[in-house]
C-alpha positions in Angstrom: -111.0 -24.6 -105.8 -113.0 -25.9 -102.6 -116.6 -24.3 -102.9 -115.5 -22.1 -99.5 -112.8 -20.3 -101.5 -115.0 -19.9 -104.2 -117.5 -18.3 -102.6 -115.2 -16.1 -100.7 -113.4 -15.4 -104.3 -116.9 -13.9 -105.7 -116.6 -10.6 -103.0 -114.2 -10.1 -105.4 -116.3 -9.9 -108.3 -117.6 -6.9 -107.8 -114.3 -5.3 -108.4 -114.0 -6.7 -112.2 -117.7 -4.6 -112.7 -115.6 -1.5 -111.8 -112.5 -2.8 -114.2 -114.1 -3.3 -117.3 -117.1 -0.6 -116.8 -119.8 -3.2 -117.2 -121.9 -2.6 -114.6 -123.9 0.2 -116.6 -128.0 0.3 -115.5 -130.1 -1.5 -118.1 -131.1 1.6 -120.5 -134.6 -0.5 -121.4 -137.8 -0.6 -119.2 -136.8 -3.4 -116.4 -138.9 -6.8 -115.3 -139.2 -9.7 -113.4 -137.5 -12.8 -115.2 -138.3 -14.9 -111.6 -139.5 -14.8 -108.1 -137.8 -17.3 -105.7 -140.0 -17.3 -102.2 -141.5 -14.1 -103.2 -138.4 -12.5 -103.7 -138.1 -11.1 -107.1 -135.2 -11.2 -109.7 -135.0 -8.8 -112.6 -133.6 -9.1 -116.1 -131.2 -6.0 -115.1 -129.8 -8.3 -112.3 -129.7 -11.2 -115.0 -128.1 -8.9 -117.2 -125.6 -7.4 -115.1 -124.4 -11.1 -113.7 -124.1 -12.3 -117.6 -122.0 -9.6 -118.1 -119.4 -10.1 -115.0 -119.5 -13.6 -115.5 -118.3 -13.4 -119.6 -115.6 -10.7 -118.2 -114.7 -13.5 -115.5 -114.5 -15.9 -118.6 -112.3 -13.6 -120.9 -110.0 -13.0 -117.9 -109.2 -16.9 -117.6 -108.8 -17.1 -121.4 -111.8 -19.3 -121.3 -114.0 -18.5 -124.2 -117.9 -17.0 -123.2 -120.6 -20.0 -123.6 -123.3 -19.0 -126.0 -125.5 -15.7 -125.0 -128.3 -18.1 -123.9 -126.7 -21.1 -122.2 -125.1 -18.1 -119.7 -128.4 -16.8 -119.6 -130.1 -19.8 -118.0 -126.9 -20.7 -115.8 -126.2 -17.2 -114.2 -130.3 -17.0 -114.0 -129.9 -20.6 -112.5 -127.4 -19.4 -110.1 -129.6 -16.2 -108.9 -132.6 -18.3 -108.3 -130.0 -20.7 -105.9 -128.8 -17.6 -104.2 -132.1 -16.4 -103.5 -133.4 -19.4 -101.9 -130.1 -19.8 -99.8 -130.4 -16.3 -98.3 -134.3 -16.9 -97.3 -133.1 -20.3 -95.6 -130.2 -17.9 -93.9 -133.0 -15.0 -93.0 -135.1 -17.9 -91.2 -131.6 -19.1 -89.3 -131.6 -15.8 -88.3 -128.3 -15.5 -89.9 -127.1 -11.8 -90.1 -123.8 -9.7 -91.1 -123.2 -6.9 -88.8 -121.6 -3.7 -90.6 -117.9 -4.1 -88.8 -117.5 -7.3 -91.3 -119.3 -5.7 -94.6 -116.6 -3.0 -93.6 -113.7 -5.7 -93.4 -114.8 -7.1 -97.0 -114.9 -3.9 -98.7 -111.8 -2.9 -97.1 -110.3 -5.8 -98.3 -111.5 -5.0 -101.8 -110.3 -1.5 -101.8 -106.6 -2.7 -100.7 -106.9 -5.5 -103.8 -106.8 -2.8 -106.1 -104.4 -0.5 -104.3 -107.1 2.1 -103.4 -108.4 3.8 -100.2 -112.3 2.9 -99.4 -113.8 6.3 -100.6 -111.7 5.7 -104.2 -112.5 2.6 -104.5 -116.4 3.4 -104.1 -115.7 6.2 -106.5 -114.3 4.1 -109.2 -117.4 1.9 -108.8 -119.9 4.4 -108.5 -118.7 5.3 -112.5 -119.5 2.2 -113.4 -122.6 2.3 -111.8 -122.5 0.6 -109.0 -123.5 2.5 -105.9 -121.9 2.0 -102.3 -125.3 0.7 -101.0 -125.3 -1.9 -103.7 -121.7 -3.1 -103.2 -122.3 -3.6 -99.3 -125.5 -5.1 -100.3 -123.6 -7.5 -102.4 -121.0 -7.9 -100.3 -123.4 -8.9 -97.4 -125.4 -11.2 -99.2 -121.9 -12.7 -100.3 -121.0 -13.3 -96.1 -124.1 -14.3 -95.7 -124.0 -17.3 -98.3 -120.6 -18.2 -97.0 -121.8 -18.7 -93.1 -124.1 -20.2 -94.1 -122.8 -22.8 -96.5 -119.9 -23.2 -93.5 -123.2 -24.1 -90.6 -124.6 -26.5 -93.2 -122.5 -28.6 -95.2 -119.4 -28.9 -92.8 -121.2 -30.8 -90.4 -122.4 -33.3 -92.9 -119.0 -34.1 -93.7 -116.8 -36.6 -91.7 -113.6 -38.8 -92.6 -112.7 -41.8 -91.0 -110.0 -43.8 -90.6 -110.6 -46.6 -93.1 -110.8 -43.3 -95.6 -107.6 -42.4 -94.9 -106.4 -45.8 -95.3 -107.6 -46.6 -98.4 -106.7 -43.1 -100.3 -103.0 -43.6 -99.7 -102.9 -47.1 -100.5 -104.8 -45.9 -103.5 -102.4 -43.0 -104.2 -99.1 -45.6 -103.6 -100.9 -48.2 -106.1 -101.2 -45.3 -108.3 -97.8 -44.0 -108.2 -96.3 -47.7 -109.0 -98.4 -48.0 -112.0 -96.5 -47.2 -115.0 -99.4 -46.8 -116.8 -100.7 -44.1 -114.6 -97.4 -42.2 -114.9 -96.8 -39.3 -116.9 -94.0 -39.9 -118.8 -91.9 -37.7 -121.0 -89.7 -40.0 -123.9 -87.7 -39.1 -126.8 -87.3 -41.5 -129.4 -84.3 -41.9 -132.0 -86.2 -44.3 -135.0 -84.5 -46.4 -137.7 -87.0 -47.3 -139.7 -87.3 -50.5 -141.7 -89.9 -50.3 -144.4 -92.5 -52.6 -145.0 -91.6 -55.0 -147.3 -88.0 -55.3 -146.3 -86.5 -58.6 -146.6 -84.1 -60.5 -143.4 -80.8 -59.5 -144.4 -82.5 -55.1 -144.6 -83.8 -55.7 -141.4 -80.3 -57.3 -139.7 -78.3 -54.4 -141.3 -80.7 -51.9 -139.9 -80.4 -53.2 -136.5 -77.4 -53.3 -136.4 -76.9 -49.6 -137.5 -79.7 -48.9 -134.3 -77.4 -51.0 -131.9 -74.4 -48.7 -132.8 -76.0 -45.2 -132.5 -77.3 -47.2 -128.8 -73.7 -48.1 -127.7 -72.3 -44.5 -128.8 -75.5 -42.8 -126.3 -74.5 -44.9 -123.4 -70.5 -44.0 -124.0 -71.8 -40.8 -123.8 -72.7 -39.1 -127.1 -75.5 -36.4 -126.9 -78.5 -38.3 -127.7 -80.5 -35.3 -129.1 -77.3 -35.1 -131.8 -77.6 -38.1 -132.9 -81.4 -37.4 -133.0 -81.0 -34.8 -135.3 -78.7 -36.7 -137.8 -79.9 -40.3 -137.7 -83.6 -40.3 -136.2 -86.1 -41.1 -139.1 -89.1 -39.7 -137.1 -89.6 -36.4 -135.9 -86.4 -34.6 -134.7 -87.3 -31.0 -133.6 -86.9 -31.0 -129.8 -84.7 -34.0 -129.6 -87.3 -36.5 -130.5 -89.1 -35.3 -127.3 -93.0 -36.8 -127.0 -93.8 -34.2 -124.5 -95.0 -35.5 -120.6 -97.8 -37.4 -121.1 -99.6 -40.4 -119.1 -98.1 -44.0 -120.0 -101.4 -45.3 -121.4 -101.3 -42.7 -124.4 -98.2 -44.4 -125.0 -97.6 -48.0 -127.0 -97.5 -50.5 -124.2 -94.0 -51.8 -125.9 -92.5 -48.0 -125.0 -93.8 -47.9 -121.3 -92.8 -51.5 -120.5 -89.2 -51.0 -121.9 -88.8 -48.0 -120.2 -90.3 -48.3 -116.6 -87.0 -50.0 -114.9 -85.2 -47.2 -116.8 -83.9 -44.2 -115.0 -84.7 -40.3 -115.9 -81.8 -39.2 -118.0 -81.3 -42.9 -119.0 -82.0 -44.6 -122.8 -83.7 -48.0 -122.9 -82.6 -51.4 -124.9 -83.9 -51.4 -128.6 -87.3 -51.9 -129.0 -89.0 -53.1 -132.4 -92.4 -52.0 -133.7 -94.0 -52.2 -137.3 -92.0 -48.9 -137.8 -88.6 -50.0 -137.4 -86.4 -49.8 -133.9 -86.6 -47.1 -131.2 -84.3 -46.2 -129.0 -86.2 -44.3 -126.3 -85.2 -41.6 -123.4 -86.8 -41.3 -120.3 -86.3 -37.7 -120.0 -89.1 -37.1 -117.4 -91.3 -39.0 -115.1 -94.4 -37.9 -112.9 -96.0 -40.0 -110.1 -99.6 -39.0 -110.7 -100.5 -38.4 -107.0 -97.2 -38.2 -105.2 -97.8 -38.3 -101.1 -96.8 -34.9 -99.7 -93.2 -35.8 -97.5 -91.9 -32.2 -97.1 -93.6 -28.7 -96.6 -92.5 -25.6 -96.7 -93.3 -23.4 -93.4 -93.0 -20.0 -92.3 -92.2 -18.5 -89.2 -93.8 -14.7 -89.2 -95.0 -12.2 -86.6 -97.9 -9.7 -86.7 -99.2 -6.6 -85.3 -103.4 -7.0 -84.7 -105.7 -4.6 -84.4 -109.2 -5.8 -83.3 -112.1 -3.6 -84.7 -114.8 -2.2 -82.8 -117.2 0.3 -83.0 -114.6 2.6 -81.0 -111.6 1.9 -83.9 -113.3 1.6 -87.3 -111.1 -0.2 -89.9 -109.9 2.9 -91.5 -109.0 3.8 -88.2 -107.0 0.9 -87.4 -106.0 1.0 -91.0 -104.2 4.4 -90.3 -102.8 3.4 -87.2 -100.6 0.3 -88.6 -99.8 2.4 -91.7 -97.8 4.7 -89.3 -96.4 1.7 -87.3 -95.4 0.6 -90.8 -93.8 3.5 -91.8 -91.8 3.7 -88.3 -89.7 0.5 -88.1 -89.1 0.9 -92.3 -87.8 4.6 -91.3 -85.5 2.2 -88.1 -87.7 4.3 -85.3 -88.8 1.1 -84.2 -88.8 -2.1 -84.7 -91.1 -5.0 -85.3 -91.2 -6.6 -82.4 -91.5 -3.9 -80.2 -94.4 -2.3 -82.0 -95.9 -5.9 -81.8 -95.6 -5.3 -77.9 -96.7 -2.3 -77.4 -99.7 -2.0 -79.7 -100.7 -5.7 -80.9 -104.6 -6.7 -79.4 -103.6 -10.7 -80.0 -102.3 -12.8 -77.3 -98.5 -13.1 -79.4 -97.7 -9.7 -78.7 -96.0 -10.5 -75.4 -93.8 -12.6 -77.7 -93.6 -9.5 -80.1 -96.0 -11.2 -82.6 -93.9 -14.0 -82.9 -96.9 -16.6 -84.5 -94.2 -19.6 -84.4 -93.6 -22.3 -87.1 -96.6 -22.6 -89.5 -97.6 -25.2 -91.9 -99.7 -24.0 -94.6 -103.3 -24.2 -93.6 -103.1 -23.1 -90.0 -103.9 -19.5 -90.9 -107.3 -17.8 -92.4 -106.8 -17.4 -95.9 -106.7 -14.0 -96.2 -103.9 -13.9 -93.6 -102.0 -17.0 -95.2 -102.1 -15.7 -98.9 -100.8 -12.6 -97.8 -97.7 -14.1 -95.6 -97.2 -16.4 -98.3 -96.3 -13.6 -101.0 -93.8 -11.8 -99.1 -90.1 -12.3 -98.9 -88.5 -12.8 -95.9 -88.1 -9.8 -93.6 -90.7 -7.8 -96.2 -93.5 -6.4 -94.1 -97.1 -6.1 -95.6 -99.5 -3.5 -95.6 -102.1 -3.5 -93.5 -105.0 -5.9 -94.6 -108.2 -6.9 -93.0 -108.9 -10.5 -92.1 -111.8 -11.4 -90.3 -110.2 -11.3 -87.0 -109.5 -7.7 -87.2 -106.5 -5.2 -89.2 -103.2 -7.3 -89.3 -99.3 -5.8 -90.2 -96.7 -9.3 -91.0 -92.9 -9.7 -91.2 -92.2 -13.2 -92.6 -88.9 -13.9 -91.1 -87.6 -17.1 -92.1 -88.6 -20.3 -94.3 -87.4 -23.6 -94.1 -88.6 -27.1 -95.5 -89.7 -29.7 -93.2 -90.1 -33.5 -93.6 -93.4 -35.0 -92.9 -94.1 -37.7 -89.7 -96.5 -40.0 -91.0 -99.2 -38.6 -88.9 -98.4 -35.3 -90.5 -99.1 -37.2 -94.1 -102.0 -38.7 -92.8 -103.7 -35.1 -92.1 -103.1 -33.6 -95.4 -104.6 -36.6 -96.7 -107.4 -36.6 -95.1 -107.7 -32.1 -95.7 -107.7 -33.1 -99.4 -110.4 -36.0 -99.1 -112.9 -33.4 -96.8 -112.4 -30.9 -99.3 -113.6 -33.3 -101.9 -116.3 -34.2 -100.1 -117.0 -31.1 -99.2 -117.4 -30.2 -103.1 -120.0 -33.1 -103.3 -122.0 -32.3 -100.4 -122.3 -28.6 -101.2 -123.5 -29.5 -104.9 -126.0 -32.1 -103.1 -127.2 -29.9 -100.4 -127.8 -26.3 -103.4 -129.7 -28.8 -105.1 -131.9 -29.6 -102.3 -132.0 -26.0 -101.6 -133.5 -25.0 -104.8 -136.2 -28.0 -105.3 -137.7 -26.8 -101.4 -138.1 -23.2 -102.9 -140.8 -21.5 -104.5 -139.7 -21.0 -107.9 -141.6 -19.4 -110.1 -140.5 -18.2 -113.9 -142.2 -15.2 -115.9 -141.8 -14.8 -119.7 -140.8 -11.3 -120.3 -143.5 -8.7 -121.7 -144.6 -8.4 -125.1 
């Protein structure tokens, strides 16, 4: 996950606190564990970020680290925050209350609930709405400015581009770097068996060879001749060639998937092997698949709040499903974005050309479903996918998804790079806790 996505995933968090009913107020006297440029951070903070952080663990069926290693990383983490929102305060970053709004809308709809039940359920787990928008806020705040400072440090050229394909095509013609799934049918030939053994056993492997290529089921055969494992059909699982025995990738990688290779000998006897499935490590995207959708948007303002606008497209909604109206002419007459002369209609679309929030949300509908309404940052959106199709690729096309996947590496590197820096040009300063 590209450090922007993660950071938008954690306005999220908040909503596992109200899930699991973790969030409870430290019963015990509270106090500073740290002050990062003055600002202060408690043990109940600590405390409460340990505990969303283990649930976050448990519900990736990761296990928790030990109590005190997550101590000093979510402490760790706190103390980078800190000093990232005093470098945004002197930026003169700030979140205006129409986009806290959007976010905790956005939350609310994640967990099928209006805004005022969703700040119920968390205000039983004891979280107050002030604190959510507080967290929320902070969490908007990290993200723009994380966007202003590390995406302009990252460029990729060219030569980049160049060299991570031929890279990737060097990779996908090494057998070694294939992942590779073989079953094996083994005669064995015991140690200490003498010339005339070891003809006759060969022999016996060259016949159960000629009866697979005339056709006889090979997994069968596994199961009544193989002297080595037989459950699955002899099946090694897909793994990379180089956890293989070199003899086993090279007498297989002219061989077709479906197709059994010549005998090969090894100290345990002879193999006849199955390619039953092969990987190419990195495989350069040729196709996509795109959708063509349209949308209804409503832009939010300080005269049409988002529960407002929220309303509004849930009636729309409910209209064309009831055949009052229909899409495209409720995209005309009430969409604020420049497709609604074209009743919404956005076009073709290649993943990526959307916001995330609006392209995860087109993505898991069917075609001709229509969402709810959701929030993106643009304003309150209503989509009808209408049609999918896959697409081949023009080399330029390649070239660009390429070089998306080498910025979002770099990106990962210059975020960790530039945090770091962060944190070592903040005051810092760590108190033992009371006695």
């Amino acid at each position: 996950m590209n450090f922007r996505l993660r950071t938008l995933a954690l306005l999220a968090s908040a909503v596992l606190l109200s899930q699991s009913g973790l969030a409870q107020p430290a019963q015990s006297a509270d106090f500073v564990v740290a002050v990062v440029n003055s600002e202060p951070i408690t043990n109940s903070e600590v405390r409460a970020a340990m505990l969303r952080v283990a649930e976050q663990f448990k519900a990736q069926g990761q296990p928790v680290p030990p109590s005190e290693e997550l101590r000093k990383g979510v402490l760790e983490r706190l103390i980078s925050d800190r000093a990232q929102l005093h470098m945004a305060a002197e930026f003169g970053i700030r979140v205006d209350e129409t986009t806290v709004d959007a976010a905790e809308q956005n939350l609310a709809q994640q967990n099928s609930l209006s805004v005022e039940a969703f700040r119920q359920r968390m205000a039983k787990a004891g979280v107050s709405a002030t604190t959510l928008r507080d967290q929320l806020r902070d969490q908007i705040t990290l993200t723009r400015l994380r966007e202003r400072e590390v995406d302009s440090r990252v460029r990729i050229s060219d030569q980049d581009v160049d060299r991570a394909i031929a890279e990737q095509q060097a990779a996908n013609n090494d057998p070694m770097a294939q992942e590779i799934n073989l079953a094996q049918l083994l005669v064995a030939v015991p140690e200490r068996a003498d010339a005339t053994l070891v003809s006759q056993l060969q022999a016996q492997a060259q016949a159960l060879l000629v009866r697979i290529r005339l056709g006889e089921d090979f997994a069968t055969l596994v199961k009544q001749y193989s002297d080595a494992d037989r459950s699955n059909g002899g099946q090694f699982g897909l793994r990379r060639g180089d956890r293989y025995p070199a003899s086993f990738v090279q007498a297989t990688q002219n061989v077709a998937v479906g197709a059994v290779s010549d005998l090969v000998r090894s100290g345990a006897g002879f193999h006849i092997l199955k390619v039953v499935e092969r990987r190419a490590p990195t495989n350069l995207v040729k196709t996509i698949t795109q959708t063509r959708a349209r949308h209804i948007l409503l832009r939010t303002s300080p005269q049409l709040s988002v529960a407002a606008a929220t309303q509004r497209l849930n009636e729309l909604r409910q209209r064309i499903l009831d055949g009052k109206t229909d899409f495209a002419t409720a995209a005309r007459e009430n969409s604020q974005d420049g497709s609604a002369s074209q009743g919404g209609d956005l076009g073709w679309a290649s993943p990526g050309m959307f916001v995330p929030e609006f392209e995860a949300t087109m993505n898991a509908l069917a075609e001709g479903e229509i969402s709810k309404p959701f929030v993106s940052r643009f304003g309150v959106h209503l989509i009808q996918v209408n049609d999918r199709r896959r697409v081949d690729l023009s080399p330029r096309d390649v070239r660009e998804l390429v070089r998306n996947q080498l910025r979002e590496a770099k990106l990962e590197e210059a975020y960790a790079a530039w945090a770091k820096d962060v944190r070592e040009r903040a005051y810092v300063e760590l108190r033992e806790p009371p006695q």
